[in-house]
NUNULUM-552789 format. One record per atom (N, C-alpha, C): x, y, z negated; residue in one letter. Coordinates in steps of 0.1 Angstrom, whole numbers, plus 5000, padded with zeros to 4 digits. Layout:
// residues N
XYZA;...
//
This chain:
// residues 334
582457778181X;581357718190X;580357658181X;579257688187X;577757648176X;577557508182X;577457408173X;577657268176X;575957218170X;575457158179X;574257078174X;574356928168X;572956908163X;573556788152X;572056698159X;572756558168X;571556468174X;571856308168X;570356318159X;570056188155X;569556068164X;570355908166X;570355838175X;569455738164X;568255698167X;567655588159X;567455448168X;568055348160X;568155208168X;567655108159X;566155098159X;565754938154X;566454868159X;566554748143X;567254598142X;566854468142X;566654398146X;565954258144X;567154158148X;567554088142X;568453968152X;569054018165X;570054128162X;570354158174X;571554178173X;572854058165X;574054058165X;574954028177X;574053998193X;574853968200X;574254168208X;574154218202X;574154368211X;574654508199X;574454478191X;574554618181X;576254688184X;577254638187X;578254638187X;578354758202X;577554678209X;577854708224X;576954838223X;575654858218X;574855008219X;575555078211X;576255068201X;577355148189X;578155198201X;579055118207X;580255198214X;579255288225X;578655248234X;577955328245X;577655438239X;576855458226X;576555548221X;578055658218X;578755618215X;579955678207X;580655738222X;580855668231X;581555678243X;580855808250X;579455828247X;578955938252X;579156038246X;578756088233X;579056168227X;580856238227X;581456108228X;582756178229X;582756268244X;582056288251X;581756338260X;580856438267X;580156478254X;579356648253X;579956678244X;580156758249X;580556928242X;580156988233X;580157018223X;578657078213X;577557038207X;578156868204X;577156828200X;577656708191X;577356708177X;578056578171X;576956508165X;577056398164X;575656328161X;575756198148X;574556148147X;575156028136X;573755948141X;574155808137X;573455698145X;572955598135X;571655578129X;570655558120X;570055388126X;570755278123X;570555168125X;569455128112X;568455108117X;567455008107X;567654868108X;567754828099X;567954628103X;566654578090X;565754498100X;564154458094X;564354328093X;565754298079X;566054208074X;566254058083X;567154098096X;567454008100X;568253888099X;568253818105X;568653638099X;569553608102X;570153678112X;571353628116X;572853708112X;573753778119X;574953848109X;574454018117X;573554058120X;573154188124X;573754288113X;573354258098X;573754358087X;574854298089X;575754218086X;576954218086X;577854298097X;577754268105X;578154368119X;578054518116X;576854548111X;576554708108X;577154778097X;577254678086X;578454708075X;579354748079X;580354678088X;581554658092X;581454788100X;580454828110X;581154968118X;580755078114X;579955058097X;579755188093X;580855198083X;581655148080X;583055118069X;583755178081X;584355178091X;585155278099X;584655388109X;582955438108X;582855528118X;582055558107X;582055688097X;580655778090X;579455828101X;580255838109X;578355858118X;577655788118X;578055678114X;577055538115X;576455518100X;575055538103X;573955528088X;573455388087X;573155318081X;572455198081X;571455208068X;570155148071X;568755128063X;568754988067X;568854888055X;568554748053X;567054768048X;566554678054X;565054648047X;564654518039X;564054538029X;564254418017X;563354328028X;562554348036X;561754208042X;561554248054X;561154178066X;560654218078X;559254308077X;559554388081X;557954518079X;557954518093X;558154468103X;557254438114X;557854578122X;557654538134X;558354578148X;557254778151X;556354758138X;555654918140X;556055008130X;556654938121X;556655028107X;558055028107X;559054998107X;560454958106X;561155098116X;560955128131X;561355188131X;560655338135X;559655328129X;559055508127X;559455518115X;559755418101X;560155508090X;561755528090X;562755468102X;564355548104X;564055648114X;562955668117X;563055788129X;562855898118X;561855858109X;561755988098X;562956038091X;563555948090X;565155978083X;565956088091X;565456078100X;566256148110X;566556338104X;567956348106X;568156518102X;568456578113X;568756548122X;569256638135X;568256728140X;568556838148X;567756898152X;567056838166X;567156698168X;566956628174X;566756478173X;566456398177X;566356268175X;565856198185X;566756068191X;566355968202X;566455878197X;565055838199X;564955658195X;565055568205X;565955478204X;566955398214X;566855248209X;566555138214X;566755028210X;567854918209X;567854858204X;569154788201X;569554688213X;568554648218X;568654528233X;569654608246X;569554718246X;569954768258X;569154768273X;567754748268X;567054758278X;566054908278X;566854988272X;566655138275X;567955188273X;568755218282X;569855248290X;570155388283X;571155368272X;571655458267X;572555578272X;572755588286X;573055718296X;572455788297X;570955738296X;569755868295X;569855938287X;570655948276X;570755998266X;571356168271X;572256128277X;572656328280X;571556388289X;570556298298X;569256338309X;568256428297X;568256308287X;567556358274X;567756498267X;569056538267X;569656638261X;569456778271X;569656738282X;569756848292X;568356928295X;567656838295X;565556878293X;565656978279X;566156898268X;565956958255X;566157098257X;567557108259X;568057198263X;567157298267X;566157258279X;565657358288X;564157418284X;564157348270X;562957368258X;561857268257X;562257168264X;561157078262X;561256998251X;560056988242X;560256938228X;560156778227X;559656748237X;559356608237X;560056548252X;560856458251X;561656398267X;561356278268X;560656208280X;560556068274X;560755988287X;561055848283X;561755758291X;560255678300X;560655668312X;559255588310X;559655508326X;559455388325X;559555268332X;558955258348X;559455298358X;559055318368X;558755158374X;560155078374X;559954918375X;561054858362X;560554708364X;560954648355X;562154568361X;563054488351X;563354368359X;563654258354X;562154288342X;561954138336X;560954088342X;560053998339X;558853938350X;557954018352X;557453988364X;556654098375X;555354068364X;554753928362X;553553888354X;554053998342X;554254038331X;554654068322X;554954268325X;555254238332X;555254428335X;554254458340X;553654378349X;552454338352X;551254408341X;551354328334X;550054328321X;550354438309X;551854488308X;551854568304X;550954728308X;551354728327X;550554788335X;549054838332X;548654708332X;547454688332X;546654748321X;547354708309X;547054788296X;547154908291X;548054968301X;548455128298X;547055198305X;546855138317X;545755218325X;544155158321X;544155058310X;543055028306X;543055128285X;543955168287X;543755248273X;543555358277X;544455418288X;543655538290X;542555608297X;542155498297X;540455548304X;539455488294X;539855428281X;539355438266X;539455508258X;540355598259X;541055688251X;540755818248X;540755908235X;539956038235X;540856108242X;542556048246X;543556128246X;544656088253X;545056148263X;545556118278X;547256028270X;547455888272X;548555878266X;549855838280X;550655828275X;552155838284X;551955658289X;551555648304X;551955518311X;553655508308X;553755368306X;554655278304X;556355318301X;555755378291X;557055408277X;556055348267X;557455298255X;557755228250X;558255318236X;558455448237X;559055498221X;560055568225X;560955528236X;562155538239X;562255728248X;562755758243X;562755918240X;563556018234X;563456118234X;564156218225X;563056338217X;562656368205X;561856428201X;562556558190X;562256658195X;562656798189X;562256748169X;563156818162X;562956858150X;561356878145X;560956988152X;559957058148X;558756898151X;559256798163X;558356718162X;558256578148X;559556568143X;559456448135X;559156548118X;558956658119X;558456728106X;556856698110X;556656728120X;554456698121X;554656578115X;555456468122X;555356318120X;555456288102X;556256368097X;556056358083X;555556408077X;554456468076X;552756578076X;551956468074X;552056348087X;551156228091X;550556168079X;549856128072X;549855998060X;549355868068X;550455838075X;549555698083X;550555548079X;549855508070X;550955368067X;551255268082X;550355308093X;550855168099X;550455278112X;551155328120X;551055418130X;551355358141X;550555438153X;550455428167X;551155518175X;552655528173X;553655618174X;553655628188X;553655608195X;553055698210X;551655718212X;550655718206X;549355788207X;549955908198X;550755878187X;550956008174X;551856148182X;552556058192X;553456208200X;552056208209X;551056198217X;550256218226X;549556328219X;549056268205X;548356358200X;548256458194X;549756498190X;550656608187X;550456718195X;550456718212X;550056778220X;551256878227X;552456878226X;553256958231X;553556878245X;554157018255X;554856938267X;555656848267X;555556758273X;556356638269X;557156638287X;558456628289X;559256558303X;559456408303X;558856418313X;559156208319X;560356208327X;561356088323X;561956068329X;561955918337X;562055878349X;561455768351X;562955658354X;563255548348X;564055418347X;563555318352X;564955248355X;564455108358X;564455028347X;564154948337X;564454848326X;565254768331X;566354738323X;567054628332X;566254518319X;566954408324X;566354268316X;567354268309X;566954238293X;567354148283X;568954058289X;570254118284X;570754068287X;571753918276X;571253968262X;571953878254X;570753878244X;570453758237X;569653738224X;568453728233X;567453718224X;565953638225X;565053728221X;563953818229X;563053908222X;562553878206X;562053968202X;561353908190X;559653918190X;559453978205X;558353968208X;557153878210X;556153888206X;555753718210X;554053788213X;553153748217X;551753708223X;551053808208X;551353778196X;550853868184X;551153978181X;552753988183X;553254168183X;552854248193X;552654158205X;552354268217X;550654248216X;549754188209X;547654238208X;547854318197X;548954288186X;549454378174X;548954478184X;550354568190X;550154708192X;549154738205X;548754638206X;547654678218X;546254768211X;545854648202X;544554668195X;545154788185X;546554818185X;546454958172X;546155048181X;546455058195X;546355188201X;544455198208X;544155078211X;542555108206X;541755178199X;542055078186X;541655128172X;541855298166X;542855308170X;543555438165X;542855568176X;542955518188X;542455628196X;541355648206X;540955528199X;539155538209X;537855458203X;536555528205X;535455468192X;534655398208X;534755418223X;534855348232X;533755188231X;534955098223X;534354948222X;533454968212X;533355028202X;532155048192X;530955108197X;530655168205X;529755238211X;529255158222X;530255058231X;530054978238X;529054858235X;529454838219X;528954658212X;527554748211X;527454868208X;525754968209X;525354918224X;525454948232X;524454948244X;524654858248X;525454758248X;525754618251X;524454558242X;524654538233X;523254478226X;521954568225X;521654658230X;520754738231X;520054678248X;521054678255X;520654588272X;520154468271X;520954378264X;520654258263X;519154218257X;518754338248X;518054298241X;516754288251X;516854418255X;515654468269X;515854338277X;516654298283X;517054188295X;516254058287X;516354048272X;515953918268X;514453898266X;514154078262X;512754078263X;511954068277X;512054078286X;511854088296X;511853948304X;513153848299X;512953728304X;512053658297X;511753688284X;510453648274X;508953668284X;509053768286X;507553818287X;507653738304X;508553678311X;508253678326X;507853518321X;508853438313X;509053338309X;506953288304X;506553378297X;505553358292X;504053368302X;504253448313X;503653478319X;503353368332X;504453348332X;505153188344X;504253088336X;504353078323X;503652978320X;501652958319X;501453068314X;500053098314X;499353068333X;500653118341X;499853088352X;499752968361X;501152878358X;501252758360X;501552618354X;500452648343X;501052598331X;500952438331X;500652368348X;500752188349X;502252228352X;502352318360X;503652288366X;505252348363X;505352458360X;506152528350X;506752488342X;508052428341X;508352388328X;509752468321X;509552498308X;510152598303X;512052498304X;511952398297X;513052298301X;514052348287X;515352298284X;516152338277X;517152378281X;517952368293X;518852418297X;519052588299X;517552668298X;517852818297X;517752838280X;517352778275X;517452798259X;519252798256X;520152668261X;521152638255X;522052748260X;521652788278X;522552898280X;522152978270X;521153028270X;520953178265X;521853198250X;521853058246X;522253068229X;523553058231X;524352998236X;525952998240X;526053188246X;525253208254X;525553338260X;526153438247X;524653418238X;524553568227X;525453538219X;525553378214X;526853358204X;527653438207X;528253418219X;529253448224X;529653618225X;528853678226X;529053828228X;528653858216X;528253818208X;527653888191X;529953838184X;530153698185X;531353738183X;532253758189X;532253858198X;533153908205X;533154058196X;531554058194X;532054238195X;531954238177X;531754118170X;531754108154X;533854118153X;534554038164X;535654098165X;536554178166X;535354268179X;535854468176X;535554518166X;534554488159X;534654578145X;535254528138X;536054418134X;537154348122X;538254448128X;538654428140X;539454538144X;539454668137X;538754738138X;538554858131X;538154848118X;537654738110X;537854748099X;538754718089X;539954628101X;541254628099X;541954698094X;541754798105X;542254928104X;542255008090X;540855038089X;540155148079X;541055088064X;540954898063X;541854848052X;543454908055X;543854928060X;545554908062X;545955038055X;544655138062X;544255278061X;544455288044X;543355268041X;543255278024X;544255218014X;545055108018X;545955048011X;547055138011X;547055248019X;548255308017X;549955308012X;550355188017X;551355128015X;552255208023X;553755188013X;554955258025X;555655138037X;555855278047X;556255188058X;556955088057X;557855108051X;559255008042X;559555018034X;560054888024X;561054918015X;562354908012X;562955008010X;564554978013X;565454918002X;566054798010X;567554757997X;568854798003X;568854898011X;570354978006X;570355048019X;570955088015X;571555258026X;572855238023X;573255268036X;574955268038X;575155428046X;575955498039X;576755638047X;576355758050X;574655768045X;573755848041X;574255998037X;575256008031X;576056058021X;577356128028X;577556078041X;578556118049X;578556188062X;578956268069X;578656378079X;580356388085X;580056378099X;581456398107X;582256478101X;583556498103X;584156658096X;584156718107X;583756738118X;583156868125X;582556938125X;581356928116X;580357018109X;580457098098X;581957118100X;582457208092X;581757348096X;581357338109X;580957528117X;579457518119X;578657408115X;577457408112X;576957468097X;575757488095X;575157558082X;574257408078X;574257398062X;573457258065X;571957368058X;570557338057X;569657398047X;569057258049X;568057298035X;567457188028X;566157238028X;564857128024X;563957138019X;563157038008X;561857028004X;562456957997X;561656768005X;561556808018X;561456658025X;562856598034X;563856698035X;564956618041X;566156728042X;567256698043X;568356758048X;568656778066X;569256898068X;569156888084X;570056988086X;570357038099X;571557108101X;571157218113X;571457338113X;571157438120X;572557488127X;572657568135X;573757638141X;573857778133X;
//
């Protein structure tokens, strides 16, 4: 029997009260398709609590289990697109470590594949963390895509399964700090939705906070719409007409009643709070993007790694697989 080979990618942060419990669900399924043996690629972004320790420990009795330690926190964007790159399988689902993308989907995932779709993706019908907060996530999905050059996937999160042929484009990419679902949008293949409920955070403490989530907001601006730059154009292009115009009425008011007319200070002080105010706003959008263009040129790697654990190791069922190489990764064919 021709056996496929599915890479399971699970960013780490402080997440010793779950890694244990997505390890077995993970393992518990697989012992459960047929034709398919896989290995499970934990990134841990040098967390602080015993997360590597835990992941040591279950890759010392299970070889499917890979682990990438990272010498420092590289941040919740870069950490796990460079374990998704790692990935050899002729497939790969990136799955989080919290359990608030419900690792069952994982054979829904497979069965699409199956049916040729190269891209399968999870995507959040309701939440059942706070309504405020799913809420504004909402709100931002449907305010990027109607800024956007490029129709992107409402309310997914990463969480998915991506064909081979897609994480080889992904390593074509030279993008040190990527917008990994604008990067599958703009890829362009059929992608399947599947739609979930999120359950809520059931152990540990997000690592999310108010900066990670304008973090990835403003990358997916930046990265896929010139929109606000062209806005801070006719935005001060109006203003300017609107200010000339209150000049010339302003001047005219005076010449014709000029005992009684008084210019006063209170439209001077608006007007000057007004323009402050929108000159830095939009001196803001362009640090944005010039943000960007810097992160761009620094061309830094996503991560740096202090150790790999099991890399080296492959189920002994793939004895009836063929493995070929290239010279950007190892992978496995039927």
């Amino acid at each position: 029997m021709q056996l496929k080979f599915i890479s399971i990618v699970t960013p780490c942060y402080n997440e010793e009260a779950n890694v244990e419990e997505v390890y077995e669900q993970v393992k518990n399924i697989f012992e459960t398709l047929n034709g398919y043996v896989y290995e499970h690629i934990f990134i841990d972004n040098a967390s602080k609590d015993k997360t590597l320790d835990l992941l040591r420990s279950i890759a010392q009795k299970d070889p499917n289990v890979k682990v990438i330690a990272n010498a420092r926190n590289f941040g919740h964007i870069r950490s796990p697109y460079h374990a998704l790159l790692q990935a050899r399988g002729h497939a790969a689902i990136l799955l989080v470590a919290d359990l608030q993308d419900p690792p069952r989907m994982i054979r829904d995932f497979i069965e699409k594949w199956e049916e040729g779709f190269k891209i399968v993706l999870g995507v959040k019908s309701q939440s059942e963390e706070s309504a405020l907060m799913f809420g504004i996530r909402k709100m931002y999905y449907n305010f990027i895509n109607k800024v956007s050059e490029i129709e992107l996937t409402k309310n997914n999160t990463g969480f998915g399964l991506y064909d081979a042929r897609v994480i080889e484009i992904l390593r074509g990419i030279d993008d040190p700090y990527p917008y990994f679902r604008g990067l599958i949008s703009d890829i362009g293949f059929e992608s399947y939705k599947i739609e979930y409920v999120q359950p809520s955070r059931k152990r540990g403490v997000t690592a999310n906070n108010f900066y990670t989530l304008y973090d990835i907001a403003m990358l997916g601006i930046t990265n896929h719409s010139k929109i606000p730059l062209r806005l801070a154009a006719m935005v001060g292009f109006v203003m300017s007409a609107f200010s000339f115009i209150v000049a010339v009425v302003y001047f005219l008011a005076k010449l014709l009643f000029w005992n009684y007319f008084s210019v006063g200070t209170a439209p001077l002080v608006i007007g000057l709070f007004l323009f402050s105010s929108v000159q830095l706003f939009f001196i803001g959008i362009i640090g944005e993007y010039i943000g960007s263009i810097h992160t761009q040129v620094l061309k830094r790697p996503h991560v740096v790694e202090k150790e790999r654990i099991n890399f080296d190791k492959f189920p002994e069922n793939l004895s009836s697989v063929t493995p070929k190489t290239d010279n950007k990764k190892i992978y496995y064919s039927a």
